[in-house]
C-alpha positions as a Markdown table, in Angstrom:
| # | Residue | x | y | z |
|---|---|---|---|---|
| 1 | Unk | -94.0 | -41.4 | -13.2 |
| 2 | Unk | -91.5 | -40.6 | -15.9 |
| 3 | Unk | -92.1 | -39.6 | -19.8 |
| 4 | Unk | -92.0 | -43.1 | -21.0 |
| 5 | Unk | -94.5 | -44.0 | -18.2 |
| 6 | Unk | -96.9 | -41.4 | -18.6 |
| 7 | Unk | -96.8 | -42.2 | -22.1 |
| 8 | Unk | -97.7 | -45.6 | -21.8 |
| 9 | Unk | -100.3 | -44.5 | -19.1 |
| 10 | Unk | -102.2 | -42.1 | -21.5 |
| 11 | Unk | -102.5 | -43.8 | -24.5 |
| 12 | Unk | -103.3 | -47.9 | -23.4 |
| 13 | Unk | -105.7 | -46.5 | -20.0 |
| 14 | Unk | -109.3 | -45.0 | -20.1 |
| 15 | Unk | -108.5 | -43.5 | -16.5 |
| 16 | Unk | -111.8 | -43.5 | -15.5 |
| 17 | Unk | -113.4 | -42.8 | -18.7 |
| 18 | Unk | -115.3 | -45.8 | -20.9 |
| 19 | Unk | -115.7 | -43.7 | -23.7 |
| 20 | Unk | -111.8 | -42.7 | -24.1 |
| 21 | Unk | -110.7 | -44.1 | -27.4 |
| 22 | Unk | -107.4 | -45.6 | -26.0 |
| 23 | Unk | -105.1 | -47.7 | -28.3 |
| 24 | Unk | -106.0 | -51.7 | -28.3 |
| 25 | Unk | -102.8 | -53.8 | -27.5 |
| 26 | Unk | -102.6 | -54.8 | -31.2 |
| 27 | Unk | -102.9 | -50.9 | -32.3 |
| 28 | Unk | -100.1 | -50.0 | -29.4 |
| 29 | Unk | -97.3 | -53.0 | -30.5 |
| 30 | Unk | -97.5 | -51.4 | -34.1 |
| 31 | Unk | -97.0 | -48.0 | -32.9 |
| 32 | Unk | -93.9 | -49.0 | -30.5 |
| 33 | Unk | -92.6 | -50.9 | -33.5 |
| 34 | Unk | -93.1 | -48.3 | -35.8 |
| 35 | Unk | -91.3 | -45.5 | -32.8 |
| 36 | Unk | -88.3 | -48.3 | -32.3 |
| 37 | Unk | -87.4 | -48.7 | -36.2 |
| 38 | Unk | -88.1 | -45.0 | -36.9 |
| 39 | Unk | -84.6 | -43.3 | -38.3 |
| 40 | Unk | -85.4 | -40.4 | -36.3 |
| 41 | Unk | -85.2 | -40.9 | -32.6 |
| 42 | Unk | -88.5 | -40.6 | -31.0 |
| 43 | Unk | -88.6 | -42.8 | -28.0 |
| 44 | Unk | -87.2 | -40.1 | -25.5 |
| 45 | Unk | -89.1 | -36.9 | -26.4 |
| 46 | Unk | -92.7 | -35.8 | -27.0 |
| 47 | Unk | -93.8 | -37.1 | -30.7 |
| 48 | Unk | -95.3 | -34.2 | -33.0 |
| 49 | Unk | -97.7 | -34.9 | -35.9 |
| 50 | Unk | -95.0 | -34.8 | -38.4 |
| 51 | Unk | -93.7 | -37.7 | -36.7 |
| 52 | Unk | -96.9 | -39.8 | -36.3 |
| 53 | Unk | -97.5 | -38.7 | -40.6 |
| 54 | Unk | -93.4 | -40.1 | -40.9 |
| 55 | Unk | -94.3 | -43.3 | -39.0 |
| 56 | Unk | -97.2 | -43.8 | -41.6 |
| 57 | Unk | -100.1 | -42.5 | -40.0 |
| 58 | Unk | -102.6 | -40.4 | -41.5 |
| 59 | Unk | -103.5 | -36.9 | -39.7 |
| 60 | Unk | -106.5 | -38.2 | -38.3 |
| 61 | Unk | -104.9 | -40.7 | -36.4 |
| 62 | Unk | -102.3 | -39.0 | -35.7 |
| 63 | Unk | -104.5 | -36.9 | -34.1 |
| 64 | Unk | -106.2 | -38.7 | -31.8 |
| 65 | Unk | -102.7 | -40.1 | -30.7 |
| 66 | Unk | -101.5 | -36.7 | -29.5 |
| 67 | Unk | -104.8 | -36.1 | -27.9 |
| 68 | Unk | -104.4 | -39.1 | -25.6 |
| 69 | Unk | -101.1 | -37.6 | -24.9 |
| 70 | Unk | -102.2 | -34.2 | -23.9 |
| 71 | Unk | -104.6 | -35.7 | -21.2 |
| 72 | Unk | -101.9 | -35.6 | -18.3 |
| 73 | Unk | -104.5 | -33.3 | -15.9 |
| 74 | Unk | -106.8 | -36.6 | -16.2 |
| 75 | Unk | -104.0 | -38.9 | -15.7 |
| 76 | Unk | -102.8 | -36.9 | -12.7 |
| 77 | Unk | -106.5 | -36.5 | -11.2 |
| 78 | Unk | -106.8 | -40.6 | -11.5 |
| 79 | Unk | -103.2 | -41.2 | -10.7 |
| 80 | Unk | -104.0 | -39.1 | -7.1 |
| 81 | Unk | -107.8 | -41.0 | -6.6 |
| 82 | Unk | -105.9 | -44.3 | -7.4 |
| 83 | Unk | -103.2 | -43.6 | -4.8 |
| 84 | Unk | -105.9 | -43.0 | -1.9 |
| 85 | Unk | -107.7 | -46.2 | -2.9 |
| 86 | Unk | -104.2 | -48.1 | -3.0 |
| 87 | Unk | -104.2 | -48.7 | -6.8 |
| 88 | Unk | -101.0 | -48.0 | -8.4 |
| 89 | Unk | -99.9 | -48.4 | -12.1 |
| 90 | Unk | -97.4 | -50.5 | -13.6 |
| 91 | Unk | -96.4 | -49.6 | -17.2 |
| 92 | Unk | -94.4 | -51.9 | -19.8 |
| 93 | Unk | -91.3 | -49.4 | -19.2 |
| 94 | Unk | -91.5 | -49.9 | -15.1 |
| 95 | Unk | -88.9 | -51.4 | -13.7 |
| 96 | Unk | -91.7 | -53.3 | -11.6 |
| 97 | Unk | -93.4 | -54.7 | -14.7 |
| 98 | Unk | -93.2 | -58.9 | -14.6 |
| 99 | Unk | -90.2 | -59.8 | -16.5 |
| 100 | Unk | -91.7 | -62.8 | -17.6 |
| 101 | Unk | -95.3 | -61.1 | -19.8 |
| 102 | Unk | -92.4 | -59.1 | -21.5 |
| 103 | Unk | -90.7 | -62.4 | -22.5 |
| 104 | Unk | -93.4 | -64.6 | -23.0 |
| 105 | Unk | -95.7 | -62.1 | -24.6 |
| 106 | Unk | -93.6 | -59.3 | -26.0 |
| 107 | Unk | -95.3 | -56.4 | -27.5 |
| 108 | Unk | -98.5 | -58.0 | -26.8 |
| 109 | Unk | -98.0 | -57.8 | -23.0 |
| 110 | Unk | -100.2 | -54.6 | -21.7 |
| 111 | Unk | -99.2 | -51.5 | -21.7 |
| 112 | Unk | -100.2 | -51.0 | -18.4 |
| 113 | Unk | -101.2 | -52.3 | -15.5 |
| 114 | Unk | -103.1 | -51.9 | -12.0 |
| 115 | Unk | -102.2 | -53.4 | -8.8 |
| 116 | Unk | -103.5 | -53.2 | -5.6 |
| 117 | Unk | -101.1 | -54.7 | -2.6 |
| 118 | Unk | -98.2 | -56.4 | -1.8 |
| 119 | Unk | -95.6 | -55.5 | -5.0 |
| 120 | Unk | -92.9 | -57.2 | -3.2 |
| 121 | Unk | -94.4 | -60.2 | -5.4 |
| 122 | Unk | -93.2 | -59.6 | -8.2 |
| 123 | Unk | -91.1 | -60.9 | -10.2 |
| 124 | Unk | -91.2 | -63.8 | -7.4 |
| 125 | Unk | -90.6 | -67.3 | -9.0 |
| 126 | Unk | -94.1 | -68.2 | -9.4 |
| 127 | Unk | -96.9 | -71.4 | -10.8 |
| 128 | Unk | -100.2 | -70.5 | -12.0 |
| 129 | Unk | -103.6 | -72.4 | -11.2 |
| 130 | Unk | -106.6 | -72.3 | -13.2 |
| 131 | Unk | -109.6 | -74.4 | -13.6 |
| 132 | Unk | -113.5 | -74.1 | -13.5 |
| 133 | Unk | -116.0 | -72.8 | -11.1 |
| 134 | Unk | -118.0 | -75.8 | -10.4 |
| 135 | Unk | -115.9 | -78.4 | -9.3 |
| 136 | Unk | -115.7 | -82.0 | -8.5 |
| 137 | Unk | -114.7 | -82.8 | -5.4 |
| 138 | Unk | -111.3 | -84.1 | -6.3 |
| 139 | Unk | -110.5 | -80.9 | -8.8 |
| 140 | Unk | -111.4 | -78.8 | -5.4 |
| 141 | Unk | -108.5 | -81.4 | -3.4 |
| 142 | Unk | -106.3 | -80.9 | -6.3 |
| 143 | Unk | -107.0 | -77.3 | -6.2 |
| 144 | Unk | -106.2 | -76.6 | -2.7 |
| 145 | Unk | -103.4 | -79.3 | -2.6 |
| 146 | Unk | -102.0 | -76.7 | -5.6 |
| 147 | Unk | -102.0 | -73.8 | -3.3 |
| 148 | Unk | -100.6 | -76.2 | -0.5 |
| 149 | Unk | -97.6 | -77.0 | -2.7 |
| 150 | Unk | -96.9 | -73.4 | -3.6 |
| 151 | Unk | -96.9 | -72.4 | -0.1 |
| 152 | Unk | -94.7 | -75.0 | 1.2 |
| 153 | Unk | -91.8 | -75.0 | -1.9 |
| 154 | Unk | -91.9 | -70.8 | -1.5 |
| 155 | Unk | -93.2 | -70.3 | -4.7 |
| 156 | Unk | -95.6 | -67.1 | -5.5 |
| 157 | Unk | -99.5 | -68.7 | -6.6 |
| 158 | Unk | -100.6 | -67.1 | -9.7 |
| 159 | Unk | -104.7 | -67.2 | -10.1 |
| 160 | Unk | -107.9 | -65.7 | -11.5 |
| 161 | Unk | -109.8 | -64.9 | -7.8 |
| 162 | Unk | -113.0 | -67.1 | -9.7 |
| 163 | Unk | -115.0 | -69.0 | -7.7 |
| 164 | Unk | -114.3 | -72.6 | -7.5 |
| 165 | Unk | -110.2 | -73.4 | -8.6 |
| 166 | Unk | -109.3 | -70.7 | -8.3 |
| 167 | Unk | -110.4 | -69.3 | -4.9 |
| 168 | Unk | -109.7 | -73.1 | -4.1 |
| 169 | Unk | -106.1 | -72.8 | -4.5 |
| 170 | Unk | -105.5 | -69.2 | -3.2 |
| 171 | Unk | -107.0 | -69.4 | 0.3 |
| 172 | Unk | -105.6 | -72.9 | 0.5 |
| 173 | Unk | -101.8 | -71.3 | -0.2 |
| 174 | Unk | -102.4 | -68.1 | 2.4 |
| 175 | Unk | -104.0 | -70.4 | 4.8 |
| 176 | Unk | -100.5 | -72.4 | 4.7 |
| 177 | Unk | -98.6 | -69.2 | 4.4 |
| 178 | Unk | -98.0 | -68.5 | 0.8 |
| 179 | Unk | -97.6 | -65.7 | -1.3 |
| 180 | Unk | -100.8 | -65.3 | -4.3 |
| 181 | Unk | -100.6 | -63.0 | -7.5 |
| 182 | Unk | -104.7 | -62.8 | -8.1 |
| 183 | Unk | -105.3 | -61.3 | -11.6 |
| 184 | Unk | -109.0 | -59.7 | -11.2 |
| 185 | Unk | -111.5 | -58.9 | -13.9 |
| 186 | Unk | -113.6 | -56.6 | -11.9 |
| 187 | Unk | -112.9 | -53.2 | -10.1 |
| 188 | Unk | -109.3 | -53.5 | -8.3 |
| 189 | Unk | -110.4 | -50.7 | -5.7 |
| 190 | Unk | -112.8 | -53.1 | -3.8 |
| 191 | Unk | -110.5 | -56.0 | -2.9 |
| 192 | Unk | -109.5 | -55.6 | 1.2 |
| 193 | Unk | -105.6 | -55.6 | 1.5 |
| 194 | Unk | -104.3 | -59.4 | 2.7 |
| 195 | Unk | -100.6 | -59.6 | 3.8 |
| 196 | Unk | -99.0 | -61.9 | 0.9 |
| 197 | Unk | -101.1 | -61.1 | -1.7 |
| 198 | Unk | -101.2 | -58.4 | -4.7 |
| 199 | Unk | -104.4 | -58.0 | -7.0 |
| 200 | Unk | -103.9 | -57.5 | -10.7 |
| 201 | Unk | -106.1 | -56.2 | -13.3 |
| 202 | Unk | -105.0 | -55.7 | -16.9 |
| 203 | Unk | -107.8 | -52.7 | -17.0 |
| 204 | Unk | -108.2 | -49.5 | -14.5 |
| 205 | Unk | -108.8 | -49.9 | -11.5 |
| 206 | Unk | -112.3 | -48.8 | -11.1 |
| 207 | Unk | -113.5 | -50.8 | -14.3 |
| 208 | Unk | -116.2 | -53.4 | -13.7 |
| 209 | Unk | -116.4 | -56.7 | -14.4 |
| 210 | Unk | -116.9 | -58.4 | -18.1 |
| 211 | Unk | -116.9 | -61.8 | -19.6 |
| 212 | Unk | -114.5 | -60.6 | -22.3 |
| 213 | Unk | -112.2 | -59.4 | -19.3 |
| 214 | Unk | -112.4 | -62.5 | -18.0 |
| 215 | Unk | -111.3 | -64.1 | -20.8 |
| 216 | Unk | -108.3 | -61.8 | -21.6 |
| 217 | Unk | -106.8 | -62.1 | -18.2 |
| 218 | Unk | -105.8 | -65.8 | -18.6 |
| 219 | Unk | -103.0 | -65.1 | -21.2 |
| 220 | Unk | -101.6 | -63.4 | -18.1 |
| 221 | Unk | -102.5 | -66.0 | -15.3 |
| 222 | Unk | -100.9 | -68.5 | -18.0 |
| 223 | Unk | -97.9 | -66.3 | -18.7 |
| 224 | Unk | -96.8 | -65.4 | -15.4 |
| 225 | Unk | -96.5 | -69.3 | -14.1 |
| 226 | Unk | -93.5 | -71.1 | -14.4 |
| 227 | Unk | -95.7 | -74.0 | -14.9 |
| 228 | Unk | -99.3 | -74.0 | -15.0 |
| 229 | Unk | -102.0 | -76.2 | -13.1 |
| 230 | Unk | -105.3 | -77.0 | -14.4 |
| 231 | Unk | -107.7 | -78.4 | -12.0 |
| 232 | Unk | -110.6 | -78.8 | -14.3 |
| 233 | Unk | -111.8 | -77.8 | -17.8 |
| 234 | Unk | -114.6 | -78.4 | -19.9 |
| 235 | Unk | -114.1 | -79.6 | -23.1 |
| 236 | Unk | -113.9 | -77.1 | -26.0 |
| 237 | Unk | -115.1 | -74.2 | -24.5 |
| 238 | Unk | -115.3 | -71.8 | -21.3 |
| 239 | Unk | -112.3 | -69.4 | -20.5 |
| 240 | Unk | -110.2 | -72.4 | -18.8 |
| 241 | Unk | -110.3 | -74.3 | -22.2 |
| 242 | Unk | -109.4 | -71.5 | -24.0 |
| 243 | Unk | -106.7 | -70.2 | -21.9 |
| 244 | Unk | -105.0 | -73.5 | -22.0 |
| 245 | Unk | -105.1 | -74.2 | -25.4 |
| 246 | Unk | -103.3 | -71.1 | -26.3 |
| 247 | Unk | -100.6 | -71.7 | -23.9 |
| 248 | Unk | -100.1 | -74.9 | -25.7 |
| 249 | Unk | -100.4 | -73.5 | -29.1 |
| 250 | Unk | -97.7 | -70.6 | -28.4 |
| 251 | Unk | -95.9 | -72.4 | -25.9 |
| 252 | Unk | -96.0 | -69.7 | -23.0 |
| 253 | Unk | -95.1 | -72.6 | -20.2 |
| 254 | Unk | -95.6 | -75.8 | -19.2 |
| 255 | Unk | -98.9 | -77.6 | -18.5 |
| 256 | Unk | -100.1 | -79.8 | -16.2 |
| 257 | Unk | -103.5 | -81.1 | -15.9 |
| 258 | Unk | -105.2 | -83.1 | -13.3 |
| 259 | Unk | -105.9 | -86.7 | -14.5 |
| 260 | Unk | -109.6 | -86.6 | -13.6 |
| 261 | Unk | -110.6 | -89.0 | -16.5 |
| 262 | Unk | -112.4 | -86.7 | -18.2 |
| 263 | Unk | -112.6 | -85.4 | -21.9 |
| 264 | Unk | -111.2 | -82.3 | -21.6 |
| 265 | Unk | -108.0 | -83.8 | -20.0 |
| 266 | Unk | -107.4 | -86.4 | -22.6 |
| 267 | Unk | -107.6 | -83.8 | -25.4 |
| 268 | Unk | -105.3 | -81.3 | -23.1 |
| 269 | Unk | -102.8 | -84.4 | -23.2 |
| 270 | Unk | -103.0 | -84.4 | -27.0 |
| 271 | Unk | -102.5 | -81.1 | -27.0 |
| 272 | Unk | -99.0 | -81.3 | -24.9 |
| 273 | Unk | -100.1 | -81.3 | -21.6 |
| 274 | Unk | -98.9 | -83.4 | -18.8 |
| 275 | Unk | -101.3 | -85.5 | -16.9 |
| 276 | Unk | -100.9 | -85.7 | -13.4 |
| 277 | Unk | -102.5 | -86.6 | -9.8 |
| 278 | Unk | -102.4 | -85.2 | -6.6 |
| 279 | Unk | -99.5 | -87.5 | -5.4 |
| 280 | Unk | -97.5 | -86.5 | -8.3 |
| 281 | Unk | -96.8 | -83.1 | -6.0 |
| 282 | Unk | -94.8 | -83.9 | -4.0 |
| 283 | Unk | -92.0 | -82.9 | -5.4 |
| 284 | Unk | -92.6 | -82.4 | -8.8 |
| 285 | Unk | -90.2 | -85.5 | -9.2 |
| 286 | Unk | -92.6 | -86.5 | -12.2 |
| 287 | Unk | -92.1 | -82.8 | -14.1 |
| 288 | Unk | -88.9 | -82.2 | -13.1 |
| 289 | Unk | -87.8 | -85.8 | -14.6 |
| 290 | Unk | -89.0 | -84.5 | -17.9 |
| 291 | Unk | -88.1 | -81.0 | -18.0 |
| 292 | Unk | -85.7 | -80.2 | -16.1 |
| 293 | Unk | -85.6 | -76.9 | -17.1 |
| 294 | Unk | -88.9 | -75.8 | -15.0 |
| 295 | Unk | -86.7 | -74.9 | -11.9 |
């Protein structure tokens, strides 16, 4: 890794450690805004207190900065476990990193993160699939048909690795021969290598599942998609919902949903999305007609 990397590495991962007091993603964009704008060059060389107290910090927190830094034995000891388990890092500085979180997200893209796989993916032109874990049985067709599409037009699937949509949609895009991003909220180490497929998780790699990881990840599913599918949502809540709706609010990419009648759809309409049906896949004829833009 190089200085910048390490950087990144030490300060936004617990490297095995829960109880390492690592910078939040909001805490992080302030401090690489504050380094960027600084007078003083800082971006290329070790920072000192004096430059955390110039930057506006107090001592304390300076502190605790340069003490994140200083852990590069721990970073090393996790960088060589992660390698054995095939879990390598990706930091916002990487050349590797998804040029499309950086765009989308900016400094509110994570400062690093873990992938287990095939990294030929990416950067690959990609759509994203999300939806809920109990499905209907034409959200599960619309799902798989999803994966189908992706497979056949050469497009990377973008997912979650939930039961129900999204599992729906991956296995039905590798089963046709596709290519699937699968961002994971549980521990990266324990998914089995599959040609055409690279895991994802926006935490280390041995962290365990959470709700609230869960929940985070679907900025990313959202971001990473050149469009955006939704199989199924409920209305007003659950991480689908949620997901969705931001995507609309900040405008990350375009979304379609699956015309399924229900609540949740109509409201996605008002919301901007496009309603569509299995048949409207074929193509993309529909989409493409009004944005033309999407590829």
């Amino acid at each position: 890794m190089t200085g910048p990397e390490k950087g990144f590495a030490l300060l936004t991962s617990h490297l095995g450690n829960p109880q390492r007091s690592v910078l939040t993603t909001h805490q992080f964009r302030i401090l690489a805004d504050r380094v960027r704008q600084a007078e003083v060059p800082m971006e290329d060389r070790e920072l000192t207190v004096s430059d955390l107290t110039a930057l506006g910090y107090g001592k304390a927190y300076a502190g605790r900065i340069l003490d994140l830094l200083s852990e590069e034995d721990l970073l090393q000891h996790y960088l060589s476990r992660g390698q054995r388990l095939g879990c390598v890092p990706v930091t916002r500085v990487s050349k590797a990193y998804p040029l499309l979180l950086r765009q989308r997200l900016g400094l509110d893209s994570p400062g690093i993160l873990w992938v287990k796989g095939d990294a030929s993916l990416w950067n690959t032109p990609a759509i994203a699939l999300v939806g809920s874990r109990e499905l209907r049985q034409s959200n599960h067709a619309f799902a798989e048909a999803v994966g189908r599409y992706a497979a056949r037009q050469g497009l990377t699937l973008v997912s979650g690795n939930a039961r129900g949509a999204d599992r729906a949609a991956q296995e039905s895009c590798l089963a046709a021969g596709g290519k699937v991003i699968s961002i994971v909220a549980d521990e990266l180490w324990k998914h089995p290598d599959r040609e055409k497929l690279l895991y994802v998780s926006e935490e280390d790699y041995d962290s365990p599942f959470t709700a609230q990881r869960a929940l985070s990840r679907n900025r990313y599913i959202h971001a990473l998609g050149r469009m955006v599918f939704v199989a199924q949502s409920d209305l007003k809540k659950g991480g689908t919902w949620d997901g969705t709706a931001k995507n609309l609010r900040f405008g990350w990419s375009p979304v379609a949903c699956f015309r399924d009648g229900s609540e949740a759809s109509l409201e996605l309409e008002q919301l901007g999305a496009y309603l569509i049906v299995t048949g409207d896949l074929g193509d993309f004829g529909v989409l493409q007609q009004t944005d033309n833009s999407l590829f």
